[in-house]
C-alpha positions as CSV (number, residue, x, y, z in Angstrom):
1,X,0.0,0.0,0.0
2,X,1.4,3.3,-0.9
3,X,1.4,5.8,2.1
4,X,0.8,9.7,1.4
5,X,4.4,10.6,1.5
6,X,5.8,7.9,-0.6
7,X,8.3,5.6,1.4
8,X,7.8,5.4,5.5
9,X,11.4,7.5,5.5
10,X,10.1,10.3,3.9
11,X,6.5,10.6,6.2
12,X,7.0,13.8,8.5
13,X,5.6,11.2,11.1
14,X,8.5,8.9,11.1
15,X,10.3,8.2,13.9
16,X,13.3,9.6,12.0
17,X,11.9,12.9,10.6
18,X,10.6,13.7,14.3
19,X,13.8,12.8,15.8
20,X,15.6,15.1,13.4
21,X,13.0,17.8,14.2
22,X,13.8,17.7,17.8
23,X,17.4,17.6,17.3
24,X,17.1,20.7,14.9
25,X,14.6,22.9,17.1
26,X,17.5,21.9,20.4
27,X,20.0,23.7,18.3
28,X,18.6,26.4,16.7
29,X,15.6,27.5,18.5
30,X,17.0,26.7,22.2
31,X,20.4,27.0,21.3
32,X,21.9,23.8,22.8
33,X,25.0,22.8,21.3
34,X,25.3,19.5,23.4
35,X,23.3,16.8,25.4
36,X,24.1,15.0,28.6
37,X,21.3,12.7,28.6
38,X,17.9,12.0,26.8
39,X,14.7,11.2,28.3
40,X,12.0,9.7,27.4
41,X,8.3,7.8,27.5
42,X,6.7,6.1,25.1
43,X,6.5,7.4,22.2
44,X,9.3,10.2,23.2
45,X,11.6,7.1,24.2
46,X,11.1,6.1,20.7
47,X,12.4,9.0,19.3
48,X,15.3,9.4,21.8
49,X,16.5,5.9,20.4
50,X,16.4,7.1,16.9
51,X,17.7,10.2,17.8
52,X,20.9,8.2,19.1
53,X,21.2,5.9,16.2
54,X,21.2,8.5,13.7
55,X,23.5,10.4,15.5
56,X,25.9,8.3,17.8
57,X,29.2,7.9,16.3
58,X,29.2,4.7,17.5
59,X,26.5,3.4,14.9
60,X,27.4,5.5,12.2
61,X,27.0,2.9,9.9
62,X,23.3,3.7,10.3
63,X,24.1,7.2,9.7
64,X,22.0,9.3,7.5
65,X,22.8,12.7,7.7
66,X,26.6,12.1,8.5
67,X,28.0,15.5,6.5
68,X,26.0,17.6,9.3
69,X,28.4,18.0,11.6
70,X,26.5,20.5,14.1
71,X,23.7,17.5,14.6
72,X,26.3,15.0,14.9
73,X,27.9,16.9,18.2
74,X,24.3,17.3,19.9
75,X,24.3,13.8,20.5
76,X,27.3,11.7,21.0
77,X,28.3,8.5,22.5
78,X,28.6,9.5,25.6
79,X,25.3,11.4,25.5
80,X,22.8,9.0,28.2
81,X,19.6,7.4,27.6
82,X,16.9,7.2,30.2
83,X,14.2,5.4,28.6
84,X,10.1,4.7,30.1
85,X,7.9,2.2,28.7
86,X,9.5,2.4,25.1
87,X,10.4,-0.2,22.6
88,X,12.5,0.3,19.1
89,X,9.1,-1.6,18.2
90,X,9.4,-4.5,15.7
91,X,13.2,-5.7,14.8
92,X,13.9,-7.4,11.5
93,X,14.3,-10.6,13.7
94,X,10.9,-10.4,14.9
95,X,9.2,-11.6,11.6
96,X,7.3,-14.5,13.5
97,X,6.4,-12.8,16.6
98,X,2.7,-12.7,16.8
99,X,0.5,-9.6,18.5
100,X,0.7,-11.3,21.9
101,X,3.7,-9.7,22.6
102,X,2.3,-5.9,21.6
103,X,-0.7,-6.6,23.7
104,X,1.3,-7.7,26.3
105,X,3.3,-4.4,26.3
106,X,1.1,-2.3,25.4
107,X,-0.9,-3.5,29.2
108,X,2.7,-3.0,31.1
109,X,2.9,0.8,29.3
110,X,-0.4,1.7,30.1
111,X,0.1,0.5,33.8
112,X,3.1,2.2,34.1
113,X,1.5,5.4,32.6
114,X,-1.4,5.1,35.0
115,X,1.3,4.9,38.1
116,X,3.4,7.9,36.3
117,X,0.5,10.2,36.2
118,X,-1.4,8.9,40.4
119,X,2.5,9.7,41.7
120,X,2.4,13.3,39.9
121,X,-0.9,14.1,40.7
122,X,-0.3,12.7,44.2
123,X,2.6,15.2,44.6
124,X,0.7,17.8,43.0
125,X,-2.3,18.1,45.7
């Protein structure tokens, strides 16, 4: 099936693209040169791990935008991940897994959501 944008790599909603968008507004609209660590949940965890393979020097043999130096210094291999309820999603390797194992995680994230948000509120009041 053909998406809207052509190939997955070129949607605006890839995990790519929004990971390049976050590196890009850091730099030039917050004016962060360099990052100690990277947080995220979910979704946001998702995006820190692309983040890190497209820009770790590390695994630049996954590199894609290797002649831009100034994104390639935001995030480096000594840069940190702290990671919440996120998975890199489906590997190559996975090819027989069955939806078991997304239900299954997608239960644990929601719990650990629900306990995320009670603790906050919690504080809040």
């Amino acid at each position: 099936a053909m998406r809207p944008f052509g190939p997955a790599q070129n949607s605006p909603f890839s995990l790519d693209m929004m990971a390049r968008a976050v590196c890009q507004s850091l730099i030039q609209d917050h004016g962060i040169e360099n990052l100690d660590a990277i947080a995220g949940y979910s979704l946001g965890g998702r995006i820190a791990l692309a983040m890190k393979r497209l820009y770790s020097t590390s695994l630049s043999s996954f590199h894609n935008d290797a002649g831009d130096s100034t994104l390639s210094m935001l995030v480096t291999d000594q840069t940190r991940m702290v990671l919440l309820g996120s998975s890199p999603g489906k590997l190559p390797s996975d090819s027989n897994n069955s939806g078991a194992d997304d239900t299954q995680r997608l239960a644990k994230d929601l719990s650990l959501a629900e306990s995320l948000f009670s603790s906050a509120f919690r504080s809040y009041l």
